[in-house]
N, C-alpha and C positions, 0 to 999 in steps of 0.2 A: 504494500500500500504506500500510496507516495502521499507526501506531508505535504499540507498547502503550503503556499504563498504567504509569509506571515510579516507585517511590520507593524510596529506600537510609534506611535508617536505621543508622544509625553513632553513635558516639563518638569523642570528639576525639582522646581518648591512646590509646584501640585499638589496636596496630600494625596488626593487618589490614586494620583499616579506612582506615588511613593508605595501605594499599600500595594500595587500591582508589580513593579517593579521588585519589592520584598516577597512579591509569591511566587514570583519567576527565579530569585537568586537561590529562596528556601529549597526549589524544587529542581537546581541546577540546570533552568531554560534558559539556553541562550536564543535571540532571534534577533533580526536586524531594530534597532533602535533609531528614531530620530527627534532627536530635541526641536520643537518651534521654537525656542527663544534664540536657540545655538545661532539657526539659520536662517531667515526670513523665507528661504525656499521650500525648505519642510513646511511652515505654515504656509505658504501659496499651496504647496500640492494638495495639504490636508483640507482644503476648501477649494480644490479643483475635484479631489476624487471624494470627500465625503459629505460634502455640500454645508458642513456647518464647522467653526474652529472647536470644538469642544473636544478636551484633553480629558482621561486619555481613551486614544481610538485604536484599537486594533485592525488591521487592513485585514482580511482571510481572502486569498484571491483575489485582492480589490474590493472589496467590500466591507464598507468597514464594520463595526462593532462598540458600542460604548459603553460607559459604566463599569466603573472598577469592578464591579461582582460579577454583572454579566459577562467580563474578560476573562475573572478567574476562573469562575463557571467553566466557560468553554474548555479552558484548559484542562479540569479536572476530569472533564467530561470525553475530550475530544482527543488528550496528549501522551502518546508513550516513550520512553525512553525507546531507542531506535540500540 
C-alpha cells in the first residue's frame, strides 16, 4: 500500500499546531513541514490549494485537513510504521 501525499503546514507559536506537531514527534512521524510565517510562499500556496489561511492544515493528496484533533485522528487512524 502506498502512503499518500502528506504536508502540515503550521506555525511555530500556534498552540494547535504545537499539540500536532508533539503527536507526530511522540509517535516518530516525520512528513514534509512548512512554516507560513518562515515563508510568505507557504502561506500563498496554503490559500491557493486550501482556500482559507487556517493553521494547522494537513494536505492528504492535496486536500487538505484541519483541526489539530481531526489531524491526529487521521493519523491514529490512517498511519503505520512502514
Amino acid at each position: 500500500m502506498t502512503r499518500p501525499s502528506l504536508v502540515l503546514y503550521h506555525d511555530i507559536p500556534c498552540p494547535y499546531c504545537k499539540r500536532v506537531r508533539a503527536y507526530l514527534e511522540s509517535q516518530d512521524i516525520h512528513i514534509p513541514m512548512k512554516d507560513i510565517m518562515e515563508d510568505p510562499k507557504n502561506w500563498e500556496d496554503l490559500l491557493a490549494i486550501g482556500g482559507k489561511g487556517q493553521v494547522p492544515c494537513l494536505m492528504i493528496d492535496g486536500k487538505p485537513l484541519y483541526e489539530s484533533l481531526d489531524i491526529i485522528n487521521w493519523f491514529k487512524q490512517n498511519w503505520t510504521p512502514q
